[in-house]
C-alpha beads as a LAMMPS data file, in Angstrom:
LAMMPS data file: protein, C-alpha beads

282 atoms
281 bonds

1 atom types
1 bond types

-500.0 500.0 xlo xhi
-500.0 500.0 ylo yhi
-500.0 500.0 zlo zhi

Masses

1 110.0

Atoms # bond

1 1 1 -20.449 -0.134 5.635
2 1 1 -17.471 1.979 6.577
3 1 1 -16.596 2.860 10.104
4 1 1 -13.703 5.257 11.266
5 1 1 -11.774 6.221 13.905
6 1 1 -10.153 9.479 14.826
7 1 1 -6.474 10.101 15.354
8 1 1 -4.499 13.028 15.462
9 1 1 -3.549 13.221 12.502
10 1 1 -7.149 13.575 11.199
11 1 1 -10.224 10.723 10.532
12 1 1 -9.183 7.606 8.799
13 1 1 -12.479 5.382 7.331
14 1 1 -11.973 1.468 7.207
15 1 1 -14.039 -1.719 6.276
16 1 1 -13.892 -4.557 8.496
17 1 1 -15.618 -7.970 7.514
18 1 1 -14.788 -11.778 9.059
19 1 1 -13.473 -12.865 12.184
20 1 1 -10.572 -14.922 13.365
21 1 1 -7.029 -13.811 12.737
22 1 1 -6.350 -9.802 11.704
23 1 1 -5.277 -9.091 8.587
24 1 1 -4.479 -5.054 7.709
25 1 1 -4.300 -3.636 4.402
26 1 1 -2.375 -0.763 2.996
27 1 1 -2.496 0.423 -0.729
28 1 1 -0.697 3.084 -2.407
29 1 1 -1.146 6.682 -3.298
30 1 1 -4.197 7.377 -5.004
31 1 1 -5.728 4.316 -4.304
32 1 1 -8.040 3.434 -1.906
33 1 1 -9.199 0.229 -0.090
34 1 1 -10.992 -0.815 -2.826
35 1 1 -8.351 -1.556 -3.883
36 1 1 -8.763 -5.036 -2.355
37 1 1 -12.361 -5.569 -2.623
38 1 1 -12.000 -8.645 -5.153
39 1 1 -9.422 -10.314 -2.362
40 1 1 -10.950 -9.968 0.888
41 1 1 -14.270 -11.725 0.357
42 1 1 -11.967 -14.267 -0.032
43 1 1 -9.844 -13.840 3.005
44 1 1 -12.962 -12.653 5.153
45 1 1 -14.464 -16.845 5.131
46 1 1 -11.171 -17.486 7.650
47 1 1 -9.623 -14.309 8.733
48 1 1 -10.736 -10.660 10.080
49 1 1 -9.793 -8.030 7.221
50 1 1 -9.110 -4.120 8.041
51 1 1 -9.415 -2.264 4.574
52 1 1 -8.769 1.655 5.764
53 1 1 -8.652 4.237 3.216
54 1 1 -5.463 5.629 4.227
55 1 1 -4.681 9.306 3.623
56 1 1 -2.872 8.463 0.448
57 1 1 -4.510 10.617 -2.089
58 1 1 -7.971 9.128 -2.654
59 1 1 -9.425 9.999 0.897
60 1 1 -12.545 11.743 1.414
61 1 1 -11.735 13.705 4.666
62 1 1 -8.489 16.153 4.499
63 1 1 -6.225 15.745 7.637
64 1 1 -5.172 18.292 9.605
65 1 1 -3.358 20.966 7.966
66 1 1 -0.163 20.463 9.556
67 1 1 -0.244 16.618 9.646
68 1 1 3.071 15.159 9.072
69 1 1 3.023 13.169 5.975
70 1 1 6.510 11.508 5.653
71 1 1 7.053 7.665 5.346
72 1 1 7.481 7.516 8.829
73 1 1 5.054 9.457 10.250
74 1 1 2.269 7.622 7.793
75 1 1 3.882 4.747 8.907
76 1 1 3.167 5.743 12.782
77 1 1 0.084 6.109 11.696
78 1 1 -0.843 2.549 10.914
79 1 1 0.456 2.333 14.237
80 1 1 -1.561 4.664 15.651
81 1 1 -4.884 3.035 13.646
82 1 1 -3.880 -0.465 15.284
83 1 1 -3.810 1.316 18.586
84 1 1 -7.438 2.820 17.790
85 1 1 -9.555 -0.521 16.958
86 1 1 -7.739 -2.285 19.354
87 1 1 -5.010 -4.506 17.039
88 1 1 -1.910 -5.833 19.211
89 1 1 -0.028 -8.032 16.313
90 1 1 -1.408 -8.550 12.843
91 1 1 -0.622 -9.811 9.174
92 1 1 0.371 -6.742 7.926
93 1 1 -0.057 -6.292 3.593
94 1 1 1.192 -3.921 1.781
95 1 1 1.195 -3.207 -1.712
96 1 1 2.533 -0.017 -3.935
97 1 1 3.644 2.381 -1.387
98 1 1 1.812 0.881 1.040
99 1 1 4.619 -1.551 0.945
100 1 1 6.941 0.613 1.690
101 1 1 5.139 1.853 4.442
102 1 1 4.652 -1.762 5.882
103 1 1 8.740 -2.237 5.618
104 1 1 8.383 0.808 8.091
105 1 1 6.148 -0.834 10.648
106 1 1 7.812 -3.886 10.612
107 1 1 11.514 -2.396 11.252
108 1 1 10.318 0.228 14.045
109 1 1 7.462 -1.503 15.575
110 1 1 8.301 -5.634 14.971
111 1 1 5.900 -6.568 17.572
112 1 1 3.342 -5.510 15.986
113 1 1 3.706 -7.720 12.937
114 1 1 3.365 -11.116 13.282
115 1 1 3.506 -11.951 9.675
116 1 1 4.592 -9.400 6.738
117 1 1 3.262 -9.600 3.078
118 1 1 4.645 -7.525 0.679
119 1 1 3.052 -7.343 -3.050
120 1 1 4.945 -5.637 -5.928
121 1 1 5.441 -2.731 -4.037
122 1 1 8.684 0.465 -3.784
123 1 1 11.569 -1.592 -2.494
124 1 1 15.444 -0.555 -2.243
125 1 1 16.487 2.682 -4.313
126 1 1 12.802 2.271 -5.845
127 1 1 10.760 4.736 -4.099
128 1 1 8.905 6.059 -5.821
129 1 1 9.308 4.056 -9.546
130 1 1 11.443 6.021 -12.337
131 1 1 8.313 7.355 -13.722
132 1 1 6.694 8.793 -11.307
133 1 1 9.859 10.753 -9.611
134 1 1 9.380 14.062 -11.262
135 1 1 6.113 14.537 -8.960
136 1 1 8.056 15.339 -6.182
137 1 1 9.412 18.742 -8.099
138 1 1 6.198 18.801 -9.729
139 1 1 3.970 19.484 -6.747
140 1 1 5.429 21.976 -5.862
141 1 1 3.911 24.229 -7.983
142 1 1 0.808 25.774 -7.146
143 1 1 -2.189 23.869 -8.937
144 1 1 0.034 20.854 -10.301
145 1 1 -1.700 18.248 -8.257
146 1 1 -4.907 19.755 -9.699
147 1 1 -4.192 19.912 -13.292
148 1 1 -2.524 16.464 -12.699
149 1 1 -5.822 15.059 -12.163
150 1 1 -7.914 17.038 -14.373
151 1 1 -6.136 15.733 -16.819
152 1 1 -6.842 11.640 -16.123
153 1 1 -10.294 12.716 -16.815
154 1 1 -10.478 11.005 -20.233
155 1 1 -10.208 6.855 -19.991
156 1 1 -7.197 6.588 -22.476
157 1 1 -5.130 9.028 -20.327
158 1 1 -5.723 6.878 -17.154
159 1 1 -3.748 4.191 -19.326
160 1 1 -0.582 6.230 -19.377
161 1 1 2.110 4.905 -17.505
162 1 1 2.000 7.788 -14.999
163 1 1 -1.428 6.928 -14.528
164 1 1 -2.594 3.368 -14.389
165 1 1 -1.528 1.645 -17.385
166 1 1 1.811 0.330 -15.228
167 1 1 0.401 -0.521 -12.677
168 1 1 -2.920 -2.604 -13.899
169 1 1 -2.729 -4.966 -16.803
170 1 1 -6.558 -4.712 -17.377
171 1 1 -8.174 -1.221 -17.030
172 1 1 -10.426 -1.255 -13.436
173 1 1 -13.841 -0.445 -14.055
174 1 1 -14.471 3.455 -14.752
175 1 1 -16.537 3.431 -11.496
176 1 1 -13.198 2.444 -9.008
177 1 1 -10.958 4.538 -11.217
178 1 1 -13.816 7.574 -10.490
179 1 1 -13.305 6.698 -6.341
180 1 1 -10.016 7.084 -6.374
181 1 1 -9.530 9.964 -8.418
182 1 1 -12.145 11.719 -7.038
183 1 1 -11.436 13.496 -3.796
184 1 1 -7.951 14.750 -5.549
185 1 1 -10.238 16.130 -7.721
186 1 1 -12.601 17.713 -6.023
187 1 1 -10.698 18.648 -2.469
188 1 1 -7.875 21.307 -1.909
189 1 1 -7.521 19.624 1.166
190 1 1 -6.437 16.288 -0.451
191 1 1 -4.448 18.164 -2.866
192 1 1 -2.144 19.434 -0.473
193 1 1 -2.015 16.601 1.477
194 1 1 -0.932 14.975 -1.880
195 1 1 1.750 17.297 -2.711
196 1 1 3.190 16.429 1.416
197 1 1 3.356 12.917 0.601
198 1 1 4.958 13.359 -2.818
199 1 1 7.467 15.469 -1.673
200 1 1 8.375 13.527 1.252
201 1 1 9.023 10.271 -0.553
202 1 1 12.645 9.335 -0.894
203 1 1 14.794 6.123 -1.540
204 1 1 16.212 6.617 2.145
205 1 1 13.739 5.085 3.506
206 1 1 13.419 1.844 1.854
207 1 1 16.914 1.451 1.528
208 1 1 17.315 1.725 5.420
209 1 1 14.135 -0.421 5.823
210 1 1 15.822 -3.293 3.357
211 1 1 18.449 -3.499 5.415
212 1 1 16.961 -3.554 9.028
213 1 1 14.589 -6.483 7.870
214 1 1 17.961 -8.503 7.951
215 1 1 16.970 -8.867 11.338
216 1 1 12.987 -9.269 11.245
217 1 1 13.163 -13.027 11.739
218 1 1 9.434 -12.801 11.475
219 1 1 7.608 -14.631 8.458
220 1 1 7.673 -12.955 5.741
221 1 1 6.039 -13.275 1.795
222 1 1 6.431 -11.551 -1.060
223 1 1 3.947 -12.404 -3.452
224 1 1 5.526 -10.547 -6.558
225 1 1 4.120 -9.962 -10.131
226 1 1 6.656 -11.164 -12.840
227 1 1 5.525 -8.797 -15.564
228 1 1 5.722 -6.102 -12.946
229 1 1 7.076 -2.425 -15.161
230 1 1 7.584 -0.901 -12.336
231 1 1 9.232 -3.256 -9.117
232 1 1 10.808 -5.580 -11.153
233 1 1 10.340 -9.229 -9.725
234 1 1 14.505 -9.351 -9.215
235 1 1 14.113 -6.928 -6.458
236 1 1 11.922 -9.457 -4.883
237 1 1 13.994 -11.704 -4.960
238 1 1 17.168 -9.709 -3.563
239 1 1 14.740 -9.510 -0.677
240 1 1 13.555 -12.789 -0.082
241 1 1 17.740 -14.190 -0.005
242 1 1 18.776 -11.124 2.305
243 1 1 15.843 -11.792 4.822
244 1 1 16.263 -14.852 7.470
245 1 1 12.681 -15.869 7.365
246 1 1 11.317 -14.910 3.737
247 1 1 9.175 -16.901 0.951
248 1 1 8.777 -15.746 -2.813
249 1 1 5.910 -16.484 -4.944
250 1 1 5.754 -14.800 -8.478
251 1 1 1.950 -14.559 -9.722
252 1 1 2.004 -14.083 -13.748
253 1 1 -0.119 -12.217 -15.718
254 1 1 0.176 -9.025 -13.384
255 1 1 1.255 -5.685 -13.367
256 1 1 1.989 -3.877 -9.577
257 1 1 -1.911 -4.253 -8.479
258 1 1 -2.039 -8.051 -8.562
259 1 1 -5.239 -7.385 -6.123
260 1 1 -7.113 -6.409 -9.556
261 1 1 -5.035 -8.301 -12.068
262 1 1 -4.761 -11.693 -10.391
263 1 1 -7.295 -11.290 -7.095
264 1 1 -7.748 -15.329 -7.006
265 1 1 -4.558 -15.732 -6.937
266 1 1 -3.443 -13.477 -4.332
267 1 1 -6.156 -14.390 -1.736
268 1 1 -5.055 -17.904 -1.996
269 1 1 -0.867 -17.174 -1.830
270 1 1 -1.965 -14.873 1.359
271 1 1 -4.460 -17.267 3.014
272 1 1 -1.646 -20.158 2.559
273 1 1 0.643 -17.903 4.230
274 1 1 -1.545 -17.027 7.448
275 1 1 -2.166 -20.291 8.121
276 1 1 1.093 -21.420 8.325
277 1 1 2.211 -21.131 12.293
278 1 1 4.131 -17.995 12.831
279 1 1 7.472 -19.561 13.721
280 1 1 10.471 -17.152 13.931
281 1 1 13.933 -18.376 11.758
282 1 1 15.809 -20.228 13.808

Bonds

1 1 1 2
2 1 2 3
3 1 3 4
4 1 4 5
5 1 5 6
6 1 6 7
7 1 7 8
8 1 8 9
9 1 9 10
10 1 10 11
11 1 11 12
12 1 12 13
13 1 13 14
14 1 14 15
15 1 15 16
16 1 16 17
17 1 17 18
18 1 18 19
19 1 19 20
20 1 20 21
21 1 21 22
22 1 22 23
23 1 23 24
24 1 24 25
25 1 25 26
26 1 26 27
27 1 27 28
28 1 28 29
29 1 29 30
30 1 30 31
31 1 31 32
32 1 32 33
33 1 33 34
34 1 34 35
35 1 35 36
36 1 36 37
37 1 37 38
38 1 38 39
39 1 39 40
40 1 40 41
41 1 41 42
42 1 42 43
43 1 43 44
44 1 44 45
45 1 45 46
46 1 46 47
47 1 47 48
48 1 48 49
49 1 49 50
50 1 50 51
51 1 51 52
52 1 52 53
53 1 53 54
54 1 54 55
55 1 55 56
56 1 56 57
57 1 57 58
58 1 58 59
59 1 59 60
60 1 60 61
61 1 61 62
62 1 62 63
63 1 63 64
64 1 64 65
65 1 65 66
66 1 66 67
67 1 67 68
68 1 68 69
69 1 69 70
70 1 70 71
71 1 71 72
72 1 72 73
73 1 73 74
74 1 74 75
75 1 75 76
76 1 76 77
77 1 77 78
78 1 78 79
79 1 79 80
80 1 80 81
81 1 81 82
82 1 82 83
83 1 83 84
84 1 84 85
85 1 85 86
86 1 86 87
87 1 87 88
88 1 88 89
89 1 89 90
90 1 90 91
91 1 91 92
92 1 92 93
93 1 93 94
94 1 94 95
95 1 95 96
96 1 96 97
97 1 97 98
98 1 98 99
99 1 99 100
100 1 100 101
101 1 101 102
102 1 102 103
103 1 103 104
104 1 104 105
105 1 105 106
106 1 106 107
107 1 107 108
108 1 108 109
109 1 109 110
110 1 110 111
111 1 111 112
112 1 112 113
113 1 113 114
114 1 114 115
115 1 115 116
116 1 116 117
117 1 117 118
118 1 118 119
119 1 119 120
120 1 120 121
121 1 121 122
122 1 122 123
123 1 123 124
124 1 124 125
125 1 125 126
126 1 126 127
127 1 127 128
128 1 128 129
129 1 129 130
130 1 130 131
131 1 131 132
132 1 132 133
133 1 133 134
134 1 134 135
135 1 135 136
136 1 136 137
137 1 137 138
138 1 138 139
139 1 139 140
140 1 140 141
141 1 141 142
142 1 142 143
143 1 143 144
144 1 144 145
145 1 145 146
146 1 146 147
147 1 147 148
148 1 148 149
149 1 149 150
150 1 150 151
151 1 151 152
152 1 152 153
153 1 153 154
154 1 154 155
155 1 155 156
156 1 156 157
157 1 157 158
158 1 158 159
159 1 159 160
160 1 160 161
161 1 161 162
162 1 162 163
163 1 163 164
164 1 164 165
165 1 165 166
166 1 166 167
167 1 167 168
168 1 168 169
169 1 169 170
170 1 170 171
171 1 171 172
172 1 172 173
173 1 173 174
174 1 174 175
175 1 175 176
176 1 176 177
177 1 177 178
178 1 178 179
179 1 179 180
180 1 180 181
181 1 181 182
182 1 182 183
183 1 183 184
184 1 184 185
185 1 185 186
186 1 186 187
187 1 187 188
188 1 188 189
189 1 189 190
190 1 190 191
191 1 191 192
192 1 192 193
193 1 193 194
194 1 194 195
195 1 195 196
196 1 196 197
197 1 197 198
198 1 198 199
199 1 199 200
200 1 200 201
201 1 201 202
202 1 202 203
203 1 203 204
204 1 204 205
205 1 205 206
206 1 206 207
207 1 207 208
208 1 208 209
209 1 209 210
210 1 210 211
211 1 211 212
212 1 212 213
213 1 213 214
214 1 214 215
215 1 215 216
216 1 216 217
217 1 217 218
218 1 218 219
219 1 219 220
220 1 220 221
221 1 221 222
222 1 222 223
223 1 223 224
224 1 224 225
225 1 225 226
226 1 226 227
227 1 227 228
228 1 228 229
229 1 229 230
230 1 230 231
231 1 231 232
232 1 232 233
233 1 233 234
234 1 234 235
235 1 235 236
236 1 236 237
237 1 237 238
238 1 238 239
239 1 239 240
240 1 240 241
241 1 241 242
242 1 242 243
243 1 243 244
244 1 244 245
245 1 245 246
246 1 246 247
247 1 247 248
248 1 248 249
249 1 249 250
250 1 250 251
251 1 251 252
252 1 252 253
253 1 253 254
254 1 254 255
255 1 255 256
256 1 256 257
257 1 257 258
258 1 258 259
259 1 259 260
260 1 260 261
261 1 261 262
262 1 262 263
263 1 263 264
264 1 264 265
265 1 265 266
266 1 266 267
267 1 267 268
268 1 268 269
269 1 269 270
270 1 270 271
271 1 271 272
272 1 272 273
273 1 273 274
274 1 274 275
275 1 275 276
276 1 276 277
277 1 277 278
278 1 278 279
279 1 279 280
280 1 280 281
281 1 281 282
């Protein structure tokens, strides 16, 4: 069951499921928090998981019209969510640009995070990926964002590198693929919040975010896929050595979404990493 909480920005719908310490998802654009629904069940035995559906492109309600949709404002939001349902500090995931977003959170708002996990997501000069900066130009024409997803209609197209294909190893099943795509679809709304966050993204913001973790002497994990196309695992591990409190794990046989690639493994390199105690670096 799906709750949701209203912010200024406009509604935002979560799943919450377990108890004990909070963890809070974030996926990437035209994703939602299904995303993660072979990982938490996991997770949920021990620890408290918040799955929203963030306003990323596969949301059912539009926000407001003149929501601000840049990397930091989306990444106020989280903020502003936390504030909502009552979350002080949390383990904070991100994955896709949802890890860029969490690199956000954790260099503006540290006290919020008490632990950071990061998995194959837009890092450094990488936001977004080399195939998928054109969209920015793109949406700005009127009915891109439409056409875009009219044409992902057909299975083999979703396998297209500026679909899913670099970002999933093994095709998710035509029913997820159908959630996520579907309010872009179907809602001008969620078009044009689409064609905000597109335009808005821009390596600035990671960049700046890489190097203000220098100082988050929080934990920190990046749980990284070594086939990843897209985030290759060496930025990962740029990361890890320029951070003062930072574990790598590489997962194989994973594209960007280990969540559906390698869910097993994931759950257990995040559950290991909650449970360790949340000492700052020395």
């Amino acid at each position: 069951m799906k709750h949701e909480v209203h912010l200024p920005q406009g509604t935002i719908r979560y799943r919450e499921d377990g108890t004990g310490e909070p963890i809070l998802f974030v996926h990437g654009v035209l994703v939602n928090g299904s995303l993660w629904r072979k990982v938490t069940p996991q997770l949920s035995k021990d620890f408290r998981c918040i799955v929203p559906d963030w306003p990323l492109g596969s949301h059912e309600t539009p926000l407001s019209p003149d929501a601000d949709l840049s990397p930091p404002a989306l990444a106020e939001m989280i903020v502003d969510f936390m504030d909502a349902v009552g979350l002080e500090s949390v383990t904070l995931v991100g994955n896709d640009t949802g890890g860029a977003l969490c690199q956000l959170v954790a260099t503006e708002h540290p006290e919020r995070v008490s632990r950071l996990v990061l998995t194959s997501c837009d890092i450094y000069d990488r936001f977004p990926p080399p195939p998928f900066k054109p969209l920015g130009p793109i949406t700005r024409i009127p009915g891109s964002v439409w056409l875009i997803t009219q044409s992902l209609r057909p299975r083999v197209a979703q396998r297209l590198p500026i679909a899913f294909g670099w970002v999933t190893k093994r095709q998710p099943e035509k029913a997820v693929v159908d959630e996520w795509l579907g309010p872009v679809r179907t809602s001008r709304g969620v078009r044009r919040d689409v064609g905000k966050i597109f335009r808005a993204i821009d390596p600035r913001y990671t960049v700046e975010a890489a190097e203000k973790l220098k100082s988050f002497d929080k934990p920190v994990l990046l749980a990284w896929a070594t086939e990843d196309k897209l985030f290759p695992v060496e930025y990962a591990r740029r990361l890890a050595s320029e951070l003062p409190n930072a574990t790598i794990q590489e997962i194989p046989d994973a594209y960007t979404f280990i969540a559906e690639d390698q869910p097993e493994r994931l759950a257990e390199a995040i559950a290991g990493f909650v449970r360790r105690p949340a000492t700052v670096s020395a």
